[in-house]
Each structure stands twice: as C-alpha cells, then as structure tokens.
GURO-85271 format. One line per field, with one value per residue (C-alpha): residue in one letter; x, y, z. Coordinates in pm, 1 decimal. Last residue first. Layout:
! GURO-85271
residuo c(A, ...)
c1 c(X, ...)
c2 c(Y, ...)
c3 c(Z, ...)
//
This chain:
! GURO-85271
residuo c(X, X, X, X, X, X, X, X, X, X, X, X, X, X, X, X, X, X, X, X, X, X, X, X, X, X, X, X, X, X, X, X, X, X, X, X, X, X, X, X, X, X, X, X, X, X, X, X, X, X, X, X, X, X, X, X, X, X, X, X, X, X, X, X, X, X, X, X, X, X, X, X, X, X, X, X, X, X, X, X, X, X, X, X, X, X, X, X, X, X, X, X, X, X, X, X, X, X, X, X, X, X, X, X, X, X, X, X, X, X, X, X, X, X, X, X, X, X, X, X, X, X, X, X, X, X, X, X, X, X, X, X, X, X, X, X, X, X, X, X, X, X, X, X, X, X, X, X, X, X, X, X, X, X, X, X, X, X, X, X, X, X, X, X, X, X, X, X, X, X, X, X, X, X, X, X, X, X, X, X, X, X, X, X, X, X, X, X, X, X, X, X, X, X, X, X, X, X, X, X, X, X, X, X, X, X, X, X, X, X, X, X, X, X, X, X, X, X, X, X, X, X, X, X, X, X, X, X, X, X, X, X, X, X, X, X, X, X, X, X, X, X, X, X, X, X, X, X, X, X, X, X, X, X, X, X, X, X, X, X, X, X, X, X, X, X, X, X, X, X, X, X, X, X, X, X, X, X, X, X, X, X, X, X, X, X, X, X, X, X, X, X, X, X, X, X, X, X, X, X, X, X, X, X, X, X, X, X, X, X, X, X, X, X, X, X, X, X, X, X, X, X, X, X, X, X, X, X, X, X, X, X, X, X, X, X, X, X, X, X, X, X, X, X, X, X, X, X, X, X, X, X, X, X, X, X, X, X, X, X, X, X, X, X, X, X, X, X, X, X, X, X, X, X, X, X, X, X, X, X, X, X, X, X, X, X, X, X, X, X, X, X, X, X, X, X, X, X, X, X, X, X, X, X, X, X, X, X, X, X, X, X, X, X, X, X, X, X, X, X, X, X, X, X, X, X, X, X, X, X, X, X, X, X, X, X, X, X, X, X, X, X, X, X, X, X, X, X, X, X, X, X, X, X, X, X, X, X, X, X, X, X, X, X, X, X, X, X, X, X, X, X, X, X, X, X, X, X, X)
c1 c(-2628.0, -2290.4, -2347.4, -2359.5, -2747.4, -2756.2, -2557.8, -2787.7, -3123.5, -2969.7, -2857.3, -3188.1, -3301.9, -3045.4, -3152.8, -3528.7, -3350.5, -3196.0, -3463.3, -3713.8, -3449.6, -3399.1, -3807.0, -3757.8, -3501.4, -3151.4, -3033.8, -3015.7, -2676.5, -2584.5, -2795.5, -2608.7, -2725.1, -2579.9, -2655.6, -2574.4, -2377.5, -2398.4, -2168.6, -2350.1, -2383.5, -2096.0, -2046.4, -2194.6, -2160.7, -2404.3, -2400.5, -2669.9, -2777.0, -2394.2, -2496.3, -2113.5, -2178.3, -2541.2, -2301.3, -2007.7, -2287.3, -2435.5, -2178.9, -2158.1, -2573.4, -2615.0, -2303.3, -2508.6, -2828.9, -2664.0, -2553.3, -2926.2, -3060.1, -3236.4, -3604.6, -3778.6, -3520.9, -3376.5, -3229.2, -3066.2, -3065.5, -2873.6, -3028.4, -2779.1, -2921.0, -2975.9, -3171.0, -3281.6, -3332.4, -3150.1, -3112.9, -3430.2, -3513.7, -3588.4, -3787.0, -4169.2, -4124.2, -4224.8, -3985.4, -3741.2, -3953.2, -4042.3, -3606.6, -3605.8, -3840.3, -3635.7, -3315.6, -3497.2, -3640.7, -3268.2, -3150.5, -3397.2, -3328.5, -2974.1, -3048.3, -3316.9, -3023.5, -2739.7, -2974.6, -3098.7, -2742.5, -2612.3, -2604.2, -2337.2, -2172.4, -2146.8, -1969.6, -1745.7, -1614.4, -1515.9, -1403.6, -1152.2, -1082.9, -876.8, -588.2, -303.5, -91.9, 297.0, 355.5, 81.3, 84.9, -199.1, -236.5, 147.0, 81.1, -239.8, 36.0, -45.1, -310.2, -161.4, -92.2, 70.6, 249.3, 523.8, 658.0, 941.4, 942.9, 1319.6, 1358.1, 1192.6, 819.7, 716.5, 351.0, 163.4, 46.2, 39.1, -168.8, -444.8, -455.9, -454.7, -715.6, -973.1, -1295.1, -1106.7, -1280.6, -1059.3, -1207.2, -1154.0, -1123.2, -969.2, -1213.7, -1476.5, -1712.6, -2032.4, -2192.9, -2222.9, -1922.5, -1591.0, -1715.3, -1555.1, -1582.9, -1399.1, -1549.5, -1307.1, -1384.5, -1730.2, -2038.3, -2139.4, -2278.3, -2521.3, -2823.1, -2758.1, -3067.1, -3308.0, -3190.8, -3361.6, -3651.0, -3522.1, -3224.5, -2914.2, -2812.9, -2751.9, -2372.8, -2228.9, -2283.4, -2013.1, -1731.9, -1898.3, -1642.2, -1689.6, -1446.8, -1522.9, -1186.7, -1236.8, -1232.1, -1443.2, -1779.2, -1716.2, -1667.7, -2011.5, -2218.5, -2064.4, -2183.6, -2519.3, -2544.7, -2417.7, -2696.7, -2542.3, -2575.4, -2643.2, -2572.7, -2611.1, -2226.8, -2075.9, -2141.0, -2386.1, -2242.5, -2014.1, -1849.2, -1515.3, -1446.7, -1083.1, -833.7, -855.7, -548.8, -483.3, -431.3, -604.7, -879.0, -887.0, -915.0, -1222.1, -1403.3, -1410.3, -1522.3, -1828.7, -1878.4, -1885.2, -2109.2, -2376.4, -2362.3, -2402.2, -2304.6, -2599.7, -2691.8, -3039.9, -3029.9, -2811.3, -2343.6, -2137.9, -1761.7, -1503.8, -1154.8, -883.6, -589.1, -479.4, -495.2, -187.7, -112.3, 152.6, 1.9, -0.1, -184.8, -450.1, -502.9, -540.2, -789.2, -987.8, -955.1, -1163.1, -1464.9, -1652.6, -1907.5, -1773.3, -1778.1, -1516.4, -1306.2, -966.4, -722.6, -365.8, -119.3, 88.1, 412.6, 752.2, 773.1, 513.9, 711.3, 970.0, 966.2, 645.9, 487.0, 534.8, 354.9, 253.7, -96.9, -208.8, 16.6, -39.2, -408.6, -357.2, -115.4, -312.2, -668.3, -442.2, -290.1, -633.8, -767.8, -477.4, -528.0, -873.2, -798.0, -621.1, -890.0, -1119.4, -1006.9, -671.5, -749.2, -881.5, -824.1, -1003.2, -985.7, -783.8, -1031.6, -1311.7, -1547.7, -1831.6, -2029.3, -2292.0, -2324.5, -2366.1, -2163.8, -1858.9, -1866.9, -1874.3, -1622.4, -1354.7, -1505.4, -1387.5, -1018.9, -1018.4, -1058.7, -815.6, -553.4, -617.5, -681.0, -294.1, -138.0, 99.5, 35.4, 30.1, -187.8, 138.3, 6.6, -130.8, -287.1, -433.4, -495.7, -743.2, -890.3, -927.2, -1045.7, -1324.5, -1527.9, -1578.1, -1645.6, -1890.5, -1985.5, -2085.9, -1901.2, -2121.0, -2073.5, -1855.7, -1996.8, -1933.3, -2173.8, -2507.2, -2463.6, -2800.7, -2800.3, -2406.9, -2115.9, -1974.9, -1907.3, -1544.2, -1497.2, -1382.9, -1507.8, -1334.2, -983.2, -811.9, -1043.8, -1130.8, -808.2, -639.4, -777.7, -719.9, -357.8, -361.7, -499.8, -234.6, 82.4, 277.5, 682.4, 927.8, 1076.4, 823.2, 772.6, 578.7, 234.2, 180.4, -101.0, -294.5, -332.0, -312.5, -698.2, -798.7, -688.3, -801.5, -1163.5, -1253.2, -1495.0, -1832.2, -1995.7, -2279.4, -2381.2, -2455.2, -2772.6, -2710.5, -2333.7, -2394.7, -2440.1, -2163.1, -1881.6, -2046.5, -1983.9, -1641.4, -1479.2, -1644.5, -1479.5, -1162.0, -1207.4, -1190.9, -894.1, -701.4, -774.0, -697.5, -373.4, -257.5, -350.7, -152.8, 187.7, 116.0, 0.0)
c2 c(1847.5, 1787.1, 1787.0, 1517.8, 1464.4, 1826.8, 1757.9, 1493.4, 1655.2, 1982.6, 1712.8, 1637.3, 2000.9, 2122.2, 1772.3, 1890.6, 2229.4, 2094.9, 1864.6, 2090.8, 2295.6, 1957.0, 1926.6, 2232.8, 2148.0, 2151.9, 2129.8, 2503.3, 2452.3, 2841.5, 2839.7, 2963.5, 2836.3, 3019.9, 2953.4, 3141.3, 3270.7, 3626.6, 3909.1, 4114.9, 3794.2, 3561.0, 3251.6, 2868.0, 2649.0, 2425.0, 2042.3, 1813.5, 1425.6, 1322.8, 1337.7, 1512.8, 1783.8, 1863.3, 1860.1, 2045.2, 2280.8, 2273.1, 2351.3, 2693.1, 2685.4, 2505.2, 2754.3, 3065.1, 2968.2, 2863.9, 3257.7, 3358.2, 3167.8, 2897.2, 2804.8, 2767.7, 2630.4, 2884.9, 2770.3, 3000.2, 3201.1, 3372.5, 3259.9, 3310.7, 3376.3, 3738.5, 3953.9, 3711.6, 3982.1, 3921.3, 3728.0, 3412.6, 3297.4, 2915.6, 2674.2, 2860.4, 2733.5, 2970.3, 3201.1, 2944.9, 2774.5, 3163.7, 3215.7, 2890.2, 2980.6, 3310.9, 3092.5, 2892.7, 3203.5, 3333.6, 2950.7, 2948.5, 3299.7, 3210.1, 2944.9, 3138.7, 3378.9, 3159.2, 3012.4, 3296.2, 3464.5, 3101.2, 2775.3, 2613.3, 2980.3, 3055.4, 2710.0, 2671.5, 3028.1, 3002.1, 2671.7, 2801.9, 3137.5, 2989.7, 2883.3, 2919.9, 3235.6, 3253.9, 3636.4, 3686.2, 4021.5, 4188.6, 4429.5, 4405.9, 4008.8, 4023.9, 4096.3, 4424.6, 4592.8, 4782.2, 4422.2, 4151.5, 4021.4, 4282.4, 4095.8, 4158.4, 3936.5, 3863.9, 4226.7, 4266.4, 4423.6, 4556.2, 4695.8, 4650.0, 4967.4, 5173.8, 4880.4, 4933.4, 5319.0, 5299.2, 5065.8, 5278.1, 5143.2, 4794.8, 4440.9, 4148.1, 3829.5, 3504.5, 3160.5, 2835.9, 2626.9, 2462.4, 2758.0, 2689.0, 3049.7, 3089.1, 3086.2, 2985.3, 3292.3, 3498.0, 3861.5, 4199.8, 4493.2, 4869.7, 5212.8, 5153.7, 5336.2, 5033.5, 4894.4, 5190.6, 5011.8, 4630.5, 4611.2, 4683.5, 4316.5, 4094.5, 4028.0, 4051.4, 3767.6, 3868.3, 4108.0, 3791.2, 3779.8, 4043.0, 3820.1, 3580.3, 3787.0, 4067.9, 4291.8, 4647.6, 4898.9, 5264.8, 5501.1, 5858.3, 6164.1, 6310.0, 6405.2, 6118.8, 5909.0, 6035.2, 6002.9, 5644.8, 5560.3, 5729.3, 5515.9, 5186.0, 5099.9, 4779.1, 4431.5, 4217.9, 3818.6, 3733.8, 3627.0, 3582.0, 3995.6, 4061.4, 4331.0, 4480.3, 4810.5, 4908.7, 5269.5, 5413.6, 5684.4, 5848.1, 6078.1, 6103.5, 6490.8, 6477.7, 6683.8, 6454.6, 6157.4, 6315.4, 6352.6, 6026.0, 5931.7, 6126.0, 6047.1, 5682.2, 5699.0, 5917.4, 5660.6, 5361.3, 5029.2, 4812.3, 4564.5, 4597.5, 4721.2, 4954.0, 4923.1, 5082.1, 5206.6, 5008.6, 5194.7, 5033.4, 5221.9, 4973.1, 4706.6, 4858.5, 5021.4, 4842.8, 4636.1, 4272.6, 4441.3, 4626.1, 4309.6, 4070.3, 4316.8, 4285.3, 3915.2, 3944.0, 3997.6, 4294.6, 4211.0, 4431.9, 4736.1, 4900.3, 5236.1, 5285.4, 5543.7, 5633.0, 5719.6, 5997.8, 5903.5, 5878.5, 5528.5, 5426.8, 5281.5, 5489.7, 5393.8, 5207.8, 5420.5, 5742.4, 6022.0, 6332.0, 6278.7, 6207.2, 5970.3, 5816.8, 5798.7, 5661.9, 5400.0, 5288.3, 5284.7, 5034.3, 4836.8, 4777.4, 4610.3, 4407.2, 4313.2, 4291.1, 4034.3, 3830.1, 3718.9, 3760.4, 3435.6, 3306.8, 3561.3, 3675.2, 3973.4, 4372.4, 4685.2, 4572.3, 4698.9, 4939.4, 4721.0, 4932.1, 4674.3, 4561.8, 4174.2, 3999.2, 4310.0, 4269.0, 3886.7, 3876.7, 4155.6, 3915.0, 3626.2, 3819.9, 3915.9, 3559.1, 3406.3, 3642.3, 3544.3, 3131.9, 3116.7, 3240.5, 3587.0, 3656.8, 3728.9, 3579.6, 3309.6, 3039.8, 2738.6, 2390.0, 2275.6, 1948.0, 2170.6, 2382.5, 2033.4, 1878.6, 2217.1, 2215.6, 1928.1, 2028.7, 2381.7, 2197.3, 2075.8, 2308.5, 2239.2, 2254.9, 2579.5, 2649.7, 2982.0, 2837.6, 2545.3, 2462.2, 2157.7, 1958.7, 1934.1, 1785.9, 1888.7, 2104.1, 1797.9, 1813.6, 1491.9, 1171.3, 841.1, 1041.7, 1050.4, 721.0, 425.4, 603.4, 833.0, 487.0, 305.7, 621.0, 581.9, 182.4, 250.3, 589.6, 323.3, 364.4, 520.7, 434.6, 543.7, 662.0, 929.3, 746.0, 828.5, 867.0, 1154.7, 1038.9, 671.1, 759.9, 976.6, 657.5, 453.0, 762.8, 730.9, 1055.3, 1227.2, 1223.9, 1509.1, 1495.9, 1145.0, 986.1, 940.8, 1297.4, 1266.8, 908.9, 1117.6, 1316.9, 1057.4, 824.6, 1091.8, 1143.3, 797.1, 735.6, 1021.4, 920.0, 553.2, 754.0, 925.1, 615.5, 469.5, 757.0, 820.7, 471.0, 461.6, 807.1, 637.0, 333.7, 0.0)
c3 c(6010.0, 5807.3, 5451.8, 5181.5, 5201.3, 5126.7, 4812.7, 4693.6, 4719.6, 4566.6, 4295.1, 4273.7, 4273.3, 4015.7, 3788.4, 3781.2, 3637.3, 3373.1, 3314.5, 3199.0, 2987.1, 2776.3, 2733.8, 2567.3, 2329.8, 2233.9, 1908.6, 1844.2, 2058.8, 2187.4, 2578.0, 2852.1, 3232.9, 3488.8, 3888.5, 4117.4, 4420.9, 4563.8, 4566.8, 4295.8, 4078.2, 4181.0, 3933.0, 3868.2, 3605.2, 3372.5, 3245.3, 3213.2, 3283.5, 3384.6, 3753.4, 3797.2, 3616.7, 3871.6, 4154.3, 4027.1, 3968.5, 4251.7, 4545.3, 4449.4, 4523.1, 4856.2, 5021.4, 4876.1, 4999.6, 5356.2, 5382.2, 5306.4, 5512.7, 5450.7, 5550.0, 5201.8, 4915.6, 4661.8, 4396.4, 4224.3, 3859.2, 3558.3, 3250.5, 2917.4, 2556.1, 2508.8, 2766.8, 3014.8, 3271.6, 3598.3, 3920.6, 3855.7, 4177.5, 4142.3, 4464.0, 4391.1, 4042.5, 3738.5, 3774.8, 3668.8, 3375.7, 3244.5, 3239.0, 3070.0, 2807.0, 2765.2, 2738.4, 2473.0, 2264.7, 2245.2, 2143.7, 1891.4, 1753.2, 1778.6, 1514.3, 1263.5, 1242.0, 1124.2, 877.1, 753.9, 697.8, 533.0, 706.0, 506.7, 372.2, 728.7, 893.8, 552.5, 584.3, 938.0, 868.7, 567.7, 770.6, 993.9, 818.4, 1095.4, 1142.4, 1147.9, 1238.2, 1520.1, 1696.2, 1483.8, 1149.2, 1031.6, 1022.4, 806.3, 524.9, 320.6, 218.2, -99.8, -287.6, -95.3, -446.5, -401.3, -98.5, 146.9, 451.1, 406.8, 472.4, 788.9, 753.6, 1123.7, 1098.1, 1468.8, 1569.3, 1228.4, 1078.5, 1317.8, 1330.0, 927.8, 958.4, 1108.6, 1233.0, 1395.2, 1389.3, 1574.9, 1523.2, 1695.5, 1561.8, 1770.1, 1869.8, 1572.5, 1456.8, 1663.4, 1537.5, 1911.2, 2050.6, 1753.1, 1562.5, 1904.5, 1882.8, 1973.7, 1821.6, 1791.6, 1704.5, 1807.7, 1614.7, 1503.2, 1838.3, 1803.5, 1811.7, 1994.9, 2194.9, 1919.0, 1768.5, 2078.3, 1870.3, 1505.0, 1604.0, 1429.0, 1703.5, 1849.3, 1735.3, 1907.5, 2253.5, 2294.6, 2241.2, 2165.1, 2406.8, 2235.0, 2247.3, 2219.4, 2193.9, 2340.3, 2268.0, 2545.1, 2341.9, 2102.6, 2413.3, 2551.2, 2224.0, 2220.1, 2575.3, 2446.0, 2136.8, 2293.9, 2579.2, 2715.4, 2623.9, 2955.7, 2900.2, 3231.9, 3374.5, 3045.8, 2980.1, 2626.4, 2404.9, 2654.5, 2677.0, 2749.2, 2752.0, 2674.8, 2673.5, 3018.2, 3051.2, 3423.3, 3518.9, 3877.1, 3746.9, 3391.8, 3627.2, 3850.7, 3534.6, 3368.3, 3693.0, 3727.9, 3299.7, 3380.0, 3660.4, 3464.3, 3211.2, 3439.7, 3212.0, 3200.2, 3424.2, 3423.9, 3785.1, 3679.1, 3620.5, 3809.6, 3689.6, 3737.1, 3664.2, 3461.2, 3578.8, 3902.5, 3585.6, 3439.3, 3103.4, 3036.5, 2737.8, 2905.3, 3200.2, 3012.3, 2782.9, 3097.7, 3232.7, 2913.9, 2913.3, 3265.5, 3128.0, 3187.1, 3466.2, 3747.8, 3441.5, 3265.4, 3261.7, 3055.9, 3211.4, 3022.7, 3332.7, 3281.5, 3018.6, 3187.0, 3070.9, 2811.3, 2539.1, 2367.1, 1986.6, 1985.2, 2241.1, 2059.3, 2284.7, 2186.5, 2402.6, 2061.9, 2008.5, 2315.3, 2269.8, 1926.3, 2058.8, 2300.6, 2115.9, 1874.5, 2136.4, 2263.1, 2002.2, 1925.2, 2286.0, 2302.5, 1919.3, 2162.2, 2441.7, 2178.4, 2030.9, 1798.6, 1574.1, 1244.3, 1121.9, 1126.6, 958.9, 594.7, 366.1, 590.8, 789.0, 904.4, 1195.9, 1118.3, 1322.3, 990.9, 737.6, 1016.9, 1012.2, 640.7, 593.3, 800.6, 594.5, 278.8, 384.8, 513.6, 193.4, 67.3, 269.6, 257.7, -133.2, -181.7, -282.7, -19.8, 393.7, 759.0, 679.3, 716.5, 471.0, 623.6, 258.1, 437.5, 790.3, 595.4, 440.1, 781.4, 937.0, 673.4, 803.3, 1090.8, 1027.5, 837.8, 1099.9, 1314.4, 1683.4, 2018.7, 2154.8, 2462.9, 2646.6, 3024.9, 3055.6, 2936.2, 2767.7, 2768.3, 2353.7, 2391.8, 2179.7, 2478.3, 2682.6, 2805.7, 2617.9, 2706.0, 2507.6, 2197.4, 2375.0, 2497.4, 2231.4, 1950.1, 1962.7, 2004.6, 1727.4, 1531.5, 1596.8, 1452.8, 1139.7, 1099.3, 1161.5, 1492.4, 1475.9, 1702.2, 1961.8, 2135.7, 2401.6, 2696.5, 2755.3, 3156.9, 3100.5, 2844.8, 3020.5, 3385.5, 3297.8, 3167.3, 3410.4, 3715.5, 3588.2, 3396.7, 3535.7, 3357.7, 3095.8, 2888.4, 2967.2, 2618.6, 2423.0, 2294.4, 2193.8, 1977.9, 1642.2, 1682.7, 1782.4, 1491.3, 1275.0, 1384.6, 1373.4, 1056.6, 871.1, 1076.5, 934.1, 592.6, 642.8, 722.0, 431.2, 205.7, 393.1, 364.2, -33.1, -34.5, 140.2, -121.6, 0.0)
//
C-alpha cells in the first residue's frame, strides 16, 4: 500500500470515527470524570521510539480521547460559552490543515478568503469594515489586545507620545473604565500592554446591568482633574455572567464628546443582534472604534477563531507593521500581510471553517439558530420564575439565565453555600451540564444556551436535575 492509499484509508475511518462521535453525543452522559486509568493513560504516555501506523492511531483516539470529552457537543450543555461544533467547520479544518500554509500574507486562497469572511462577520453583526480593519485571531482574548494596542497607541500619540519607539515610561497614566461584569480578558489586555490594571476603573453598572452613564462620565471627570489621561471605555455586548448588552449610542455620544476610543467585548454576545426580537438592543454597536468577537461561541465555529474588527485601519496597521527584509513581498498588494495588522507572524488557516460554517447555514440560517436559542433561554427564564424553589437574578436579555435555587427556610448565607456547590453537583450526575459565578456578591446559577439542538423538554430537566442534585448535596453535609 502506497503512502496516499494509507492516507486515504485512514482518512476515511476518521470520517467514521467522527460521525459516529456526533451522532452518539445525545444518548450519552454529557460530561463524567474521567476514571483515574484513563486519565493515567494520556497523562503517563511514553515518548516513542518508534513510529505507529495511521490505522492503529485512530484506534487509540477512539479508544483514549473520543469516550472523554469536556461535553460542549451535547443538547443539555449549558456550561461556560462552549458551543457545540458546526460541521462543516468540521469538516473544513481537515482540508485547511491538508494545505497547512502560514496566513500571515501573499497571494494564496487562505488570505483572501479571510479578507472576505472578516467583511462577512462585520456586514452579519454591522459593523463598518473598511479593507484591511479587522483579522482573524486566535479568540477575543487576543484580538482585546490588538484592540487595545491600537486605542493605546492613538491615545499616546495624541498625548505626543510614541509608544512604539519609547514605550510608556515617563508618560501619565492612560485610564480605561469598565464594568464588574466585563470579562476578565480585558484586564489581561490592560496588564499585558503596560497600562496597568490599578488604571482600569469600574464604573457601576443599573439594575439591568448596564453600564451607568452618569457613573462613567463622574469618573471620567475626577481623572482629567487629577491629570490622568482616560483613553478608553469598554463596553459589553452581552457579559458571560447574564448576558447584559449595554446601551451603545449614548456611551458612544459620551466618548465622542471626550475623545475617546469605544471597544466592544462581543465575544459571545455580538452575534444575536441577528435575532429581530432581541436586535433593538444592539443600536449603536457600530459606532465603536473597535469589536472583539468569538465565531468559535455561538456560530459553533470549531475552537480556535476570533475576530478582531477595527474602524480605522490605518490606526491598526500603524500599531503593529514591522516588515523585515526577508518578509518583502510585491504580491501583498496595498493591504499588506495580516501580520502588520496583529501580533501573530505565522498564522493558521482559519478562515476556511469560518467560511465553511457561514456559507453552510447562510445569513438565515445563522439567524433562525440564535433565535432558537434566544427564545430557549427566555423559556427557561419563564420555567425558573415559574417554580416557587428558582429565583431568577436578571433579565434574560440574550441567551444566558442567571438564577438560584432557593429552598424555604435557609438563610441567606446557607443559599449561597447550597448553590456553588451545585454545579459540580449537577456535572457530575452526567444528565446536564451548567456552572456557577458571583452575581452582585452572591452565588448562582448560569445556564447559557448556543446549541439550536436543544429542546424544551432539555431545559425541563436541567432544572429537575439542580433540585436532585440539591437533594444529593444536602445529604452530603454535616447536620
């Protein structure tokens, strides 16, 4: 047997391998531990000597990984924001990683592919994509730090300032202000950049959860008086903890008022602006200089694939451009490499599954399946207010439920102990999977809804298995 003849083989016992992975997932737990064999198994591996034929590898993916997974593919996954994979994302990462080029730059299908599913996302969540504003990345963990680099550098700049040349010592203080519930890559970014999470004011947010304009503006304030140079607002279009989109237009009224650069974290939320009943919520989110989203959350683009979206490219490219000679290339065109927009110089082919996982379902598609999600959560969010035993914490607003169980006769200090215990809990029953966080100091519950597969009677028992692994975990305790 040839080398290809292997390949070919081999390749299609993968094909099988897969599709009977996916189509088992819903009769299957959604999540168990690992027994400590298994678990001894992946760990323990020895390096090999010698080399183990493709047949014989799958066996053991089949065998050591498949049976094992975090559980994000399931229906009754409600965990985190990890969407089940599309697949024909799927199915395109095998043929991106077949052709395995560097996406940095050159004339090849992979760079302008992306170029157009870079405008895609931007014309599907509408946002103004100018050529060249915006590149895949890695998540929106990385493109808030290209993001942020570029409000940065302009704000240095303008300050007279060149950061790039002299980096930030001697500078004053550049102030960005966020909320409790902006997510913590944002911090990262600030810290990675220099500009130092003691400068990242939190501002307060309304019952809705909703950045507090009035807040904002106080603070804002008080740092030009004490000659800070505030730079930046972070906004959020939908925060992990409840899924709260704030107001844009009048936090972008305000930071046109004070010069300063908008940024958007849409990780996980940008994207239901495609659903007609939750869309009013998201006016002005394209009046941002900068949107940070993740196609690998709720379009179900397989893991890794974030997007960076800038306004002005010329801020963008003026941060991160560094051509060495042996980069040269008169076949880039006017644009460019991708790597002068963002910190990556070898980049993978990304844009092949996020291409595959749009074109597949289309703009209606895409939209008819956050709609069902959105609707879901909302159903949920009835179910939970519904049952004397749930308090739901906040307005279902996109597609996450943030609630508790709530028992007669606790206080409020044992409420909080039952309910960070739950989760683990309810994971470890196998039936569904959600997490827990802090709400305003308080424990809860968070259920977040992105598989369109899942149904109603799922939601129902989601929350019959919270009570019988409430049922469980109180057996557990101490009297």
């Amino acid at each position: 047997m040839t080398a290809a003849d292997d390949f070919r083989s081999a390749a299609h016992t993968a094909a099988d391998l897969v599709a009977d992975h996916l189509a088992e997932l819903p009769a299957r737990p959604v999540w168990q531990p690992m027994d400590d064999a298994a678990r001894r198994t992946l760990l323990d591996a020895p390096l090999p000597a010698a080399g183990r034929p493709l047949a014989e590898l799958l066996a053991a993916v089949g065998r050591d990984v498949l049976p094992y997974p975090m559980g994000n593919g399931h229906p009754r996954f409600f965990g985190w924001v990890n969407s089940a994979p599309a697949p024909a994302g799927v199915l395109a990462t095998l043929a991106a990683a077949a052709m395995n080029p560097s996406s940095a730059g050159g004339d090849h299908a992979d760079v302008h592919l992306e170029r157009a599913v870079v405008r895609w996302i931007a014309e599907l969540v509408g946002f103004p994509h100018p050529a060249g504003g915006g590149l895949l990345t890695s998540g929106t963990s990385m493109a808030t730090i290209v993001c942020l680099a570029a409000a940065r550098n302009r704000a240095a700049r303008a300050a007279g300032w060149d950061v790039r040349e002299d980096g930030l010592a001697g500078m004053p203080p550049l102030v960005g202000y966020v909320t409790g519930e902006t997510h913590s890559c944002v911090r990262k970014a600030a810290e990675l950049l220099g500009l130092g999470s003691r400068h990242l004011r939190t501002v307060a947010t309304g019952p809705d959860g909703h950045l507090d304009l009035a807040d904002l503006r106080a603070a804002i304030a008080r740092d030009r008086a004490a000659g800070l140079l505030p730079f930046l607002v972070v906004a959020s279009a939908g925060t992990v903890g409840t899924g709260a989109v704030d107001a844009f237009d009048p936090i972008a009224d305000l930071c046109a008022e004070e010069r300063l650069w908008l940024h958007v974290d849409g990780a996980y939320g940008a994207f239901g602006v495609l659903d007609p009943v939750i869309a009013h919520r998201y006016a002005g989110l394209g009046r941002a200089d900068s949107l940070a989203l993740d196609p690998h959350k709720w379009l179900g683009v397989p893991v890794d694939c974030g997007c960076a979206l800038v306004r002005d490219t010329a801020e963008l490219r003026a941060t991160f451009s560094l051509v060495p000679s042996y980069l040269r290339d008169e076949a880039a065109g006017e644009l460019g490499w991708f790597s002068e927009y963002g910190t990556e110089q070898t980049r993978p082919f990304r844009a092949l599954k996020v291409w595959a996982t749009i074109a597949h379902r289309g703009r209606d598609g895409l939209a008819a399946d956050i709609a069902r999600t959105t609707a879901l959560a909302r159903r949920l969010g009835e179910l939970v207010t519904a049952d004397p035993e749930f308090e739901l914490l906040a307005e279902v607003q996109t597609s996450i439920v943030a609630f508790r169980l709530r028992p007669a006769g606790l206080t409020e200090g044992a409420v909080d102990a039952l309910n960070r215990d739950l989760p683990a809990a309810v994971q470890r029953r196998g039936r569904a999977f959600l997490t827990g966080a802090l709400l305003h100091g308080h424990e809860m519950l968070r259920a977040c809804l992105l598989n369109p597969a899942t149904t109603e009677a799922d939601l129902a028992l989601l929350l019959a298995e919270v009570k019988a692994a409430a049922r469980e975990t109180a057996g557990e305790r101490p009297h």
